[in-house]
C-alpha positions in Angstrom: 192.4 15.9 62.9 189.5 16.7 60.4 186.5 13.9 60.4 186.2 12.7 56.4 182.2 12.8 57.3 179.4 13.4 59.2 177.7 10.5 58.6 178.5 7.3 56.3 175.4 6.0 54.6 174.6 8.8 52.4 177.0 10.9 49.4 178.0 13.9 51.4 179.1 17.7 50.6 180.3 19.8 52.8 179.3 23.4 52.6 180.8 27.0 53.9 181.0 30.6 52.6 183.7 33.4 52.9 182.8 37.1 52.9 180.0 36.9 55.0 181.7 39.8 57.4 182.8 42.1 54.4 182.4 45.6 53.7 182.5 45.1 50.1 182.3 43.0 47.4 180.5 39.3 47.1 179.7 36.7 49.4 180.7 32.9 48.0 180.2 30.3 48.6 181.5 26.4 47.9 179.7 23.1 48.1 182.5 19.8 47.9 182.0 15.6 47.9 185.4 14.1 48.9 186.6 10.5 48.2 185.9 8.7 51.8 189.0 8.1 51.9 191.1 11.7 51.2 193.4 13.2 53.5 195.6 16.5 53.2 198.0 17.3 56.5 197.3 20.9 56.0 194.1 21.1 55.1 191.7 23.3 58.1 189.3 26.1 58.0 190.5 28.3 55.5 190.9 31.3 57.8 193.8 29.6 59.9 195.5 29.3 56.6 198.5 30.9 55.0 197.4 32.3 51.3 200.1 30.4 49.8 198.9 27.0 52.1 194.9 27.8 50.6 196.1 27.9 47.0 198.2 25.4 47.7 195.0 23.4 48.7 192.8 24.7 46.5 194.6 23.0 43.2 194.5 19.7 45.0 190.3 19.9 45.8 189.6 21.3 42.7 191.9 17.9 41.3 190.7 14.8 43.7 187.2 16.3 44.5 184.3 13.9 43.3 182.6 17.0 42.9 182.0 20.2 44.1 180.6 23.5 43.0 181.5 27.6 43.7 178.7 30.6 43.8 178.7 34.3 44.6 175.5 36.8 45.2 176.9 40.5 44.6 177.0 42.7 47.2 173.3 44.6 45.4 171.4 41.4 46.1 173.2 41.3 49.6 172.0 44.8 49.8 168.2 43.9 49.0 167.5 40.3 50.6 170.6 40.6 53.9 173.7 39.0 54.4 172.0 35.9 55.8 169.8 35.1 52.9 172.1 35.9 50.4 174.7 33.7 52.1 172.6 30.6 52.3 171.2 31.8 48.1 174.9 31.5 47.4 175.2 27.5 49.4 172.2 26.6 47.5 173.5 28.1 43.8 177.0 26.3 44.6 174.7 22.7 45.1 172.9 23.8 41.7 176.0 23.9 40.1 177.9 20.6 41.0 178.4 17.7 38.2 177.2 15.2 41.0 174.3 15.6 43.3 175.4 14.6 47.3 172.9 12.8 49.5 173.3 14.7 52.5 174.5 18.1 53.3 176.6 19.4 56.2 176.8 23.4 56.4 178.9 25.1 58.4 177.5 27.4 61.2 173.8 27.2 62.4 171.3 28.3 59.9 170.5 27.3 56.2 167.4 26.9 54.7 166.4 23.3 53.4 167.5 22.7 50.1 165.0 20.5 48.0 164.7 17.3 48.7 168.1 16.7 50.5 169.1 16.6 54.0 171.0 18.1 55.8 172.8 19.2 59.2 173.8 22.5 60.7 177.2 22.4 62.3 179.1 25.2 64.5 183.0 25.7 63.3 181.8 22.8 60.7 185.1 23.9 59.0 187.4 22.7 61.5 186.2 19.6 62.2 184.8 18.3 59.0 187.1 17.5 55.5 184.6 18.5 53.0 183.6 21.7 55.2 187.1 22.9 55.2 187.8 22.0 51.8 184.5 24.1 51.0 185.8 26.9 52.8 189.1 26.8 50.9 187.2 27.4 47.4 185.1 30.0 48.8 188.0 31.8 50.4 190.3 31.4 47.4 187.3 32.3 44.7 186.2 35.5 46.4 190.0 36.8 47.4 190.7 35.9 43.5 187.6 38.2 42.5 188.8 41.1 45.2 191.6 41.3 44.1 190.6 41.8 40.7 188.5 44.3 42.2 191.1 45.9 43.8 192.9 47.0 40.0 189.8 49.5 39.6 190.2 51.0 43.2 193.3 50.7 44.7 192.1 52.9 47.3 190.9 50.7 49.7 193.7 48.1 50.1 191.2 45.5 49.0 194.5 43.3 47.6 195.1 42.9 51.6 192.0 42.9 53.5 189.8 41.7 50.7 186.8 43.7 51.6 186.7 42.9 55.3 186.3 46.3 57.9 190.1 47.1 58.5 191.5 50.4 59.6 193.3 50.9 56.6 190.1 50.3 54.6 187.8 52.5 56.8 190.1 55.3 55.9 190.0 54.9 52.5 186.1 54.7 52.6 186.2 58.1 55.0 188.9 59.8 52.1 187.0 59.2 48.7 183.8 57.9 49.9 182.1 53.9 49.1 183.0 52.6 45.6 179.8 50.9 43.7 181.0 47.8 45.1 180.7 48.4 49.0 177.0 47.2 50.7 174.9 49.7 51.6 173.0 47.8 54.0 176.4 48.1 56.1 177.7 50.5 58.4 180.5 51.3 57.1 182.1 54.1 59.4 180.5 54.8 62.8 177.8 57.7 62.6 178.9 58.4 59.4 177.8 56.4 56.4 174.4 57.1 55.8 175.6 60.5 54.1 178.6 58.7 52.3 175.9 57.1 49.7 173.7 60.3 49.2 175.6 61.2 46.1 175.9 57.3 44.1 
């Protein structure tokens, strides 16, 4: 059963990200203040989850949340400051953008840089063991499959609809067939010993 907090004395988000591992497209990420006192039976981390169970969940966070806040950093800043940086840019743009300003963070996984003037703790699998962490990693994991999927209308080729930018077989091959779309990171290795030549030509 997930915790409702890290600690008690202070307002605290929880904090997580989705597309870290991807191919292609955007990495979001989510920052969410629940009441003390919420509870949802099927709420986890959002990659144990049924799509129909996260959107499920996503309606009620986005309704009982005392706050929360959703960011992404496109895959051309991923590209230019790494996955790392641009995942914690995306955490700190999600904080920027809630309504109410928590007391104490709790990230999921084990690096983040500080953000100003509000502390915060580094947690591994944060999202299964923590409310607002899993609730985090529902918006994150519902916003960017949302946005990939919109994605996908423009190049069907890649079967982005079903594996939402991550490496798949099924999207490999489509990156070998007709090449990386503008969308896929560069900074990746998309196909073993071949993708270096794949972007001579964007």
């Amino acid at each position: 059963m997930l915790q409702p907090y890290y600690q008690n004395k202070l307002l605290e988000a929880g904090c997580d990200e989705a597309g870290r591992g991807c191919l292609s497209g955007p990495v979001c990420a989510a920052a969410v203040i629940l009441p003390k006192k919420f509870y949802h039976p099927l709420l986890n981390d959002s990659k144990t989850l049924k799509e129909s169970v996260r959107e499920e969940l996503r309606g009620v966070i986005l309704k009982e949340a005392l706050a929360y806040g959703i960011a992404m950093v496109d895959h051309e800043e991923i590209d230019r400051i790494n996955i790392l940086k641009a995942s914690i840019k995306a955490m700190h743009l999600a904080i920027d953008a809630m309504a109410l300003k928590p007391k104490y963070l709790i990230i999921d996984g084990n690096r983040f840089t500080p953000y100003p003037k509000i502390p915060h703790s580094c947690i591994i699998k944060g999202d299964s063991l923590y409310a607002s962490i899993a609730a985090a990693s529902v918006l994150a994991k519902t916003t960017r499959d949302q946005y990939m999927m919109e994605l996908h209308h423009q190049f069907p080729q890649y079967g982005w609809n079903k594996n939402k930018g991550y490496g798949t077989l099924s999207h490999r091959k489509g990156i070998a067939e007709f090449g990386p779309s503008p969308f896929h990171r560069k900074s990746f290795k998309l196909l073993n010993n071949a993708s270096l030549s794949l972007f001579e030509n964007l």
